[in-house]
C-alpha positions as CSV (number, residue, x, y, z in Angstrom):
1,X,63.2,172.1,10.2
2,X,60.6,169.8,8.1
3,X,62.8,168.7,6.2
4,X,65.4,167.6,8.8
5,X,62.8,165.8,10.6
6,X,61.9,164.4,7.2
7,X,65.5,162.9,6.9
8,X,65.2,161.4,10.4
9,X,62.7,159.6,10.2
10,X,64.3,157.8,7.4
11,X,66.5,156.2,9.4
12,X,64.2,154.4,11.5
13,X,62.8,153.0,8.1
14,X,64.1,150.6,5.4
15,X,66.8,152.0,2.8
16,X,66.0,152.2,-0.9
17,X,68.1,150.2,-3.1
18,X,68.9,151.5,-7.1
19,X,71.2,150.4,-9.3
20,X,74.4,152.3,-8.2
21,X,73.9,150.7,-4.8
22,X,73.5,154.8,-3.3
23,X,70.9,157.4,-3.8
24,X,70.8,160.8,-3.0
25,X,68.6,161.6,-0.5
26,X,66.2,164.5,-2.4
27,X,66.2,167.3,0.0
28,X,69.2,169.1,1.7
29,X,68.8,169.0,5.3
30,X,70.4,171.7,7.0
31,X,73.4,171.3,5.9
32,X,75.8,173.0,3.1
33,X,75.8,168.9,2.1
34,X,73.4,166.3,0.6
35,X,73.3,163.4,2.9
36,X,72.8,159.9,0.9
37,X,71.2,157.7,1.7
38,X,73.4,154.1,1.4
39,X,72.1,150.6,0.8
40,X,73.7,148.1,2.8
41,X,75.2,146.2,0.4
42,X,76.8,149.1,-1.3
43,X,78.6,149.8,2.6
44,X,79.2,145.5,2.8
45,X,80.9,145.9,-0.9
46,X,82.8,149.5,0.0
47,X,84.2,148.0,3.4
48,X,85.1,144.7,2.0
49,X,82.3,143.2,4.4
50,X,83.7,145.2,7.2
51,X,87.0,143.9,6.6
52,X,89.1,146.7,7.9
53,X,88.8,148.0,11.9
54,X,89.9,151.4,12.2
55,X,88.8,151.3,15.8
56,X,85.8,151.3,18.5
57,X,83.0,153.5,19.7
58,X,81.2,154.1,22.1
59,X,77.9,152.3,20.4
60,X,80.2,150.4,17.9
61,X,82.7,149.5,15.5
62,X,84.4,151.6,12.9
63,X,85.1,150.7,9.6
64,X,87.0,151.8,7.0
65,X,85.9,151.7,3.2
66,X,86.1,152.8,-0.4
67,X,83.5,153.8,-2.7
68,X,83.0,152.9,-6.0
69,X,83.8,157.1,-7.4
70,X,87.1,156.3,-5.6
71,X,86.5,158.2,-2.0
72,X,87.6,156.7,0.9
73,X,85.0,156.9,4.0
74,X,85.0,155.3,7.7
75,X,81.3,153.8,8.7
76,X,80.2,153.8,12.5
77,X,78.2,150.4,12.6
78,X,75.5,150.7,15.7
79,X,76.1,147.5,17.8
80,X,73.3,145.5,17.8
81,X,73.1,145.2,21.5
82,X,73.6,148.7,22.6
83,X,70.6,150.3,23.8
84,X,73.0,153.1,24.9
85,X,74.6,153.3,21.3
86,X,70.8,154.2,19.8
87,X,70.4,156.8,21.5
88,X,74.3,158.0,20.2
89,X,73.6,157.2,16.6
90,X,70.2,159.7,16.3
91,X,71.5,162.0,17.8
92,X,75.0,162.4,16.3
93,X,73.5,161.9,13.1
94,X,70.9,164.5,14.0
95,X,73.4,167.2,14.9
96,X,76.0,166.2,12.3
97,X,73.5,166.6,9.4
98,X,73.3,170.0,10.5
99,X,76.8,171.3,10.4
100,X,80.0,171.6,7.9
101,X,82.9,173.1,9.6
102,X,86.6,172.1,7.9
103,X,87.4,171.3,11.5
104,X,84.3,168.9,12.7
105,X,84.1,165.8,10.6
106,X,81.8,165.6,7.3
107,X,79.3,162.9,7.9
108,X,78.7,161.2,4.2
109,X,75.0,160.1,4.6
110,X,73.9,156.6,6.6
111,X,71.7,153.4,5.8
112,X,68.8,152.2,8.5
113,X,68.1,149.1,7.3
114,X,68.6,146.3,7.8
115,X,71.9,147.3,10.3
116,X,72.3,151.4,12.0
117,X,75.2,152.7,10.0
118,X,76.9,156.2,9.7
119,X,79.4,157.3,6.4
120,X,81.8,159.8,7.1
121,X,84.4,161.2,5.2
122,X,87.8,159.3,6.1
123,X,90.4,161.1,7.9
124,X,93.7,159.5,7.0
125,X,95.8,159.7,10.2
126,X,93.0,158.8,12.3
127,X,92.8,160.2,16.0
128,X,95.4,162.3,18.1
129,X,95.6,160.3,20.7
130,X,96.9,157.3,18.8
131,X,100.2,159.6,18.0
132,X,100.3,162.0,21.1
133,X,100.7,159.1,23.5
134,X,102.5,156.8,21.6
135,X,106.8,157.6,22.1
136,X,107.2,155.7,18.6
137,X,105.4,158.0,16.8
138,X,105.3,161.1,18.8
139,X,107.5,162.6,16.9
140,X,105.7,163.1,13.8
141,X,104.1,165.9,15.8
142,X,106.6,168.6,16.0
143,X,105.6,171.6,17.4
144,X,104.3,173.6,14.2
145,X,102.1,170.8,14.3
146,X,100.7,170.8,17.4
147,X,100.1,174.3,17.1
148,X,97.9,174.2,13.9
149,X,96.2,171.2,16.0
150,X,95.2,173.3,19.0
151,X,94.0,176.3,16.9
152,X,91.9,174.1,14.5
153,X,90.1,172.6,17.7
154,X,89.4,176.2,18.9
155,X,87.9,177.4,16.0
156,X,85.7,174.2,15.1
157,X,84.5,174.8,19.0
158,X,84.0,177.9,18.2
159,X,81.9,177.4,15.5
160,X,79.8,174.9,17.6
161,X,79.3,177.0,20.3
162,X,78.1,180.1,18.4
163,X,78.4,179.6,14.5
164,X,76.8,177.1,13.8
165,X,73.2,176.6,13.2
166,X,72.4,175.7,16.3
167,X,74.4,175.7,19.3
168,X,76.3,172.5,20.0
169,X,77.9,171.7,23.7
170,X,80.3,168.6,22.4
171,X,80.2,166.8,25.8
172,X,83.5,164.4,25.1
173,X,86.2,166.7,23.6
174,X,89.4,164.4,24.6
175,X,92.3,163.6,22.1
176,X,90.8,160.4,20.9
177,X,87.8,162.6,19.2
178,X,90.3,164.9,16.8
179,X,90.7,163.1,14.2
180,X,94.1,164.1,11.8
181,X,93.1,164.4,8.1
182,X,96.6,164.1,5.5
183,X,97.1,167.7,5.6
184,X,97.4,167.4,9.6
185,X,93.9,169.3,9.8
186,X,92.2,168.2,13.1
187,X,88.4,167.5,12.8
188,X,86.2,167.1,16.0
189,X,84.4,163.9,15.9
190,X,81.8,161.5,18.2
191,X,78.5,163.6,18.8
192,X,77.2,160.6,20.2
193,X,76.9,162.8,23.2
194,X,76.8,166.4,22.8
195,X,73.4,168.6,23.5
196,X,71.7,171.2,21.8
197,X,72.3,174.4,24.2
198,X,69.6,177.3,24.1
199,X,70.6,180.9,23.5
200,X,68.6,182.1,27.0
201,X,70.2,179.5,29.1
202,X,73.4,179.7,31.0
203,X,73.4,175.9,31.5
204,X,71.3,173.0,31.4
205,X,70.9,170.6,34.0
206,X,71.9,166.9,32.8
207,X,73.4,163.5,33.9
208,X,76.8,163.6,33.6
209,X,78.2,162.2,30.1
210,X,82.2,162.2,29.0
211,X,85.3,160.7,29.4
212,X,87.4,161.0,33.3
213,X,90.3,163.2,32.8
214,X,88.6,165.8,30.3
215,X,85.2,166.0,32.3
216,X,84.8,169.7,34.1
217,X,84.2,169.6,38.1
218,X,81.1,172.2,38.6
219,X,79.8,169.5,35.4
220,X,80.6,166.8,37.2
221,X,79.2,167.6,41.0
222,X,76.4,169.3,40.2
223,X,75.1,168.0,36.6
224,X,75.2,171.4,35.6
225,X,76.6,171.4,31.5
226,X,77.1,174.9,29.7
227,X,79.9,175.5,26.7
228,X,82.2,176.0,29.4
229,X,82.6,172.5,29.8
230,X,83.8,171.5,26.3
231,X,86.4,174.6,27.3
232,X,87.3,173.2,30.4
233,X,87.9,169.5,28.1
234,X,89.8,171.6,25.5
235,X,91.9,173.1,28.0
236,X,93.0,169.9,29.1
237,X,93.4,168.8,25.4
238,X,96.0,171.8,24.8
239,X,98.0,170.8,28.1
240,X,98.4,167.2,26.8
241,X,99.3,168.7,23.4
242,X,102.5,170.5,25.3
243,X,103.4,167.8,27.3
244,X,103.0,164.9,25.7
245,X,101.2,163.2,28.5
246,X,97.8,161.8,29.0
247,X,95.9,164.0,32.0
248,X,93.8,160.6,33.4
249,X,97.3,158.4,33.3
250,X,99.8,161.2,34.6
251,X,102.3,160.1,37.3
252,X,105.9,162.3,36.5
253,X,105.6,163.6,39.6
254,X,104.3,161.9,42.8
255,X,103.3,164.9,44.8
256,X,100.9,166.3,41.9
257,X,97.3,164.9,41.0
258,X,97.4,164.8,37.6
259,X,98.8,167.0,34.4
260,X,96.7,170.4,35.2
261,X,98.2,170.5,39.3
262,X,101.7,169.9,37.4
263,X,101.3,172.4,35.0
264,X,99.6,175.1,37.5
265,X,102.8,174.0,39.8
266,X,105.2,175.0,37.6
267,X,103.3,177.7,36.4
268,X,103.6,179.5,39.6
269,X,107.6,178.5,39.7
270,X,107.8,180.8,36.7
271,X,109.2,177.2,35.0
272,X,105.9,176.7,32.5
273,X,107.9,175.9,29.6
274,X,109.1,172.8,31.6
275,X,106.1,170.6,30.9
276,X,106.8,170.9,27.0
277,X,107.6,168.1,25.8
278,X,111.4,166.6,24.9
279,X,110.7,165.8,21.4
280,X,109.7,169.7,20.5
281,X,113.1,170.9,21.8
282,X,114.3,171.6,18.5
283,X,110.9,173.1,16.8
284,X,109.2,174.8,18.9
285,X,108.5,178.0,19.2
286,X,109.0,179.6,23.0
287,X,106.8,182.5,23.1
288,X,104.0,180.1,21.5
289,X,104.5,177.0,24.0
290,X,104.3,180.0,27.0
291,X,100.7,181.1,25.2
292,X,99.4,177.9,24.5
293,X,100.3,177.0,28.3
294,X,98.9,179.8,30.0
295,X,95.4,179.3,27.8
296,X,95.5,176.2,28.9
297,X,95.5,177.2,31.9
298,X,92.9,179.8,31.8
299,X,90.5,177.3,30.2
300,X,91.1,174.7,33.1
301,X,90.4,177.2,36.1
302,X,87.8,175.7,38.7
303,X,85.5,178.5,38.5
304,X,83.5,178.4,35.2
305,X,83.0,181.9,34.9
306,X,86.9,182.6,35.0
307,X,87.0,180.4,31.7
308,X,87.6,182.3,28.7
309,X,84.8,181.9,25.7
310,X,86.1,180.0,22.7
311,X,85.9,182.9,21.0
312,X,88.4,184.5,23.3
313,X,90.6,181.4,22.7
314,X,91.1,181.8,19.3
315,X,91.8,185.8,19.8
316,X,94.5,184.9,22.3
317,X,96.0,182.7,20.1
318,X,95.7,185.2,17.1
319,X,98.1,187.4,19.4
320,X,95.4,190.0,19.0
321,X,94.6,189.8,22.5
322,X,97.4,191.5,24.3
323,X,98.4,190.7,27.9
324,X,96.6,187.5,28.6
325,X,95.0,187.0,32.5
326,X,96.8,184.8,34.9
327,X,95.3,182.1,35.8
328,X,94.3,181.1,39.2
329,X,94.4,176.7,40.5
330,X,92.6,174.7,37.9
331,X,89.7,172.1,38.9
332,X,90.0,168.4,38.7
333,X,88.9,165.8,40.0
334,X,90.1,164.6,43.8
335,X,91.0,161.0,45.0
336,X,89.2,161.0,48.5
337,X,85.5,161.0,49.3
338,X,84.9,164.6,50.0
339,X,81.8,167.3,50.8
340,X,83.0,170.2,48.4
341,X,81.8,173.8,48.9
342,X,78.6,174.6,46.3
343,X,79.4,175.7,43.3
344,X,80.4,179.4,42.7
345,X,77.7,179.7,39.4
346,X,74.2,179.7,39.7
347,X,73.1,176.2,40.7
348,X,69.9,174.3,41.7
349,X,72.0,171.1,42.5
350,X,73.5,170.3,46.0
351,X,76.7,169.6,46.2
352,X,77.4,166.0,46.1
353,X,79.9,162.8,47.9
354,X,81.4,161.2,45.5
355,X,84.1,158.7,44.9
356,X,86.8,159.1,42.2
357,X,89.6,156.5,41.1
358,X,92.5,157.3,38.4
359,X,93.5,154.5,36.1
360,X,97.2,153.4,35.7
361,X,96.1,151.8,32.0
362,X,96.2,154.0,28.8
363,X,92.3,153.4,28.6
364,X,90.3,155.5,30.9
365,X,88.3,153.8,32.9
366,X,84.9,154.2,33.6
367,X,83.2,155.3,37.3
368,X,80.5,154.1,38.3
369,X,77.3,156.5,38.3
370,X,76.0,156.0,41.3
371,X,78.0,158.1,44.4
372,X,81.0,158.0,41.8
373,X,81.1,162.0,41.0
374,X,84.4,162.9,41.3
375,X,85.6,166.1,43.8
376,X,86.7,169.4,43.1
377,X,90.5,169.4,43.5
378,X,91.1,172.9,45.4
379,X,88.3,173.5,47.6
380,X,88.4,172.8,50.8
381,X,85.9,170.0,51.8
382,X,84.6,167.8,54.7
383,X,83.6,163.8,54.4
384,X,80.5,162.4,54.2
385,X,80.2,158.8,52.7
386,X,76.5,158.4,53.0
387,X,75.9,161.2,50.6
388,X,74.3,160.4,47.3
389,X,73.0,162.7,44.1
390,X,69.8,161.1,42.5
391,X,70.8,162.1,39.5
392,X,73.5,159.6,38.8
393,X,71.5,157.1,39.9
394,X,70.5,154.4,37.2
395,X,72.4,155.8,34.9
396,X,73.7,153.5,32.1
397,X,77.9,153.2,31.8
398,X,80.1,152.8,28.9
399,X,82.9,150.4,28.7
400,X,84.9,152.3,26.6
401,X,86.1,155.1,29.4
402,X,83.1,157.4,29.1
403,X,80.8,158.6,31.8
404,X,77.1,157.7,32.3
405,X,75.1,158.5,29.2
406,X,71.3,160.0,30.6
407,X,68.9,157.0,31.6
């Protein structure tokens, strides 16, 4: 623990310069890796002087580079008016120093001064949603594919949740944070936002922080976060990985919310195959798309406690599992102001009015935090527009589709 404190508080402080233009940092920290620490100039010269935009953030821009023994990396530059993005860079590079997982993203070391910036390893088809959603390139991602893709995510969340070190809620699991290394290996990535969780709790009570479309209801009413909300986003992630369609953006059929009251629909028709998607009609596997479908389903389910464990996840999809449960009407968020029933878990929180709206773009968009909590979508519930949870007030928003970060 000294010594990872001793790495952090290197950050806040100048980097040293040498020769090579990078220097080990002398202590491991945590983690089966040495983090280095990088001059700046060494990441101006590796990135061409951030030359090369693989994409943006939530605090910034990132970057891809080369260094000089020939590896390539991608480096998170903290934008320089982000007060939001600080916060994000300690603490993913807090949690991330911690863990090595083949299916979370390696983070290469960092420089402090005189710009924030984080060095991962590069992951060479960059991030799922960039393929999934896109028809042009959709098909890249057969079916054998997409299968290795949703048990790689399971068993990196599993290892977060009760592997690793310590344990990790992820907070913004969503397609655009699995990256696709060159062997089609998906790697979890952005802990900008994700929480330590204690081993005697069975939640912790924050501000609500994600992206609309992945974010969990009893999460999202009550500010109530426990690992079952990173199974709640991966459940959504799985359904999007059938279908082909994005959950926040979802309009094939009219009289259905989004993709999880589609699904459930034809679920219950006995027609749950029909939400695969066109392009796998050749390579997929039947008995696997009816699997994947119903876990999906399982890990979508309103109540929390009815959520399997990640570590049930990857037994059902080891086909050790047997007969798998049925599910019963996912959660998600609702479209009118509504008064919904407290929460069927243990809860201090009151349930809350809130206000929900679904984007027609391919970006999500972002709600605002205050009386902007979206509904549960199955419970019965009565109006009341004056109704307002403290907790989401002055909270800070993200432009870039995510939910208020804690104030």
């Amino acid at each position: 623990m000294i010594k990872i404190k001793n790495c952090f508080r290197e950050i806040t402080k100048p980097c040293h310069s040498d020769a090579k233009g990078v220097e080990e940092y002398p202590e491991k920290v945590g983690a089966p890796q040495e983090q280095k620490i990088f001059t700046f100039q060494a990441l101006i010269s590796a990135t061409n002087n951030f030359e090369h935009k693989l994409g943006q953030g939530g605090f910034g821009p990132v970057f891809k580079g080369k260094l000089d023994d020939g590896r390539e990396i991608a480096v998170k530059k903290l934008s320089q008016t982000s007060k939001q993005g600080k916060r994000e860079f300690t603490n993913e590079a807090k949690l991330l120093a911690r863990i090595q997982h083949r299916n979370v993203v390696s983070l290469l070391g960092y420089c402090a001064f005189p710009e924030k910036l984080l060095v991962y390893e590069y992951v060479a088809n960059e991030s799922l949603d960039k393929l999934l959603f896109k028809s042009a390139k959709r098909d890249v991602l057969d079916w054998k594919r997409r299968y290795s893709i949703i048990n790689g995510v399971a068993q990196g969340l599993l290892y977060l949740h009760e592997d690793s070190h310590d344990r990790i809620i992820h907070r913004d699991i969503k397609a655009s944070n699995i990256l696709l290394n060159e062997k089609w290996r998906p790697k979890i990535a952005d802990f900008g936002m994700a929480r330590l969780y204690p081993e005697d709790k069975t939640h912790v009570n924050t501000r609500v922080a994600g992206t609309n479309g992945y974010l969990a209801p009893e999460y999202v009413m009550h500010g109530n976060l426990s690992v079952k909300a990173d199974v709640y986003s991966f459940g959504v992630v799985v359904l999007e990985l059938i279908s082909g369609q994005k959950n926040s953006t979802f309009n094939l059929d009219p009289e259905c919310q989004n993709l999880l009251d589609w699904a459930y629909k034809l679920y219950e028709k006995g027609k749950g195959v029909e939400i695969m998607d066109s392009t796998l009609a050749t390579s997929a596997d039947p008995d696997q798309v009816a699997t994947c479908t119903r876990i999906g389903l399982l890990c979508t389910q309103s109540d929390p406690k009815l959520r399997p464990t990640m570590r049930h996840v990857v037994v059902m999809l080891s086909k050790k599992s047997g007969v798998l449960d049925e599910p019963t009407k996912p959660g998600y968020h609702g479209t009118m102001d509504r008064r919904p029933q407290r929460y069927s878990a243990s809860s201090s929180s009151t349930a809350t009015n809130s206000r929900s709206s679904k984007s027609s773009t391919t970006t999500t968009t972002t709600t605002a935090a205050t009386g902007a909590a979206s509904t549960w979508g199955n419970v019965a519930s009565t109006s009341n527009p004056n109704r307002t949870d403290s907790r989401f007030v002055n909270s800070v928003s993200d432009p870039y589709g995510k939910r208020p970060m804690e104030g």
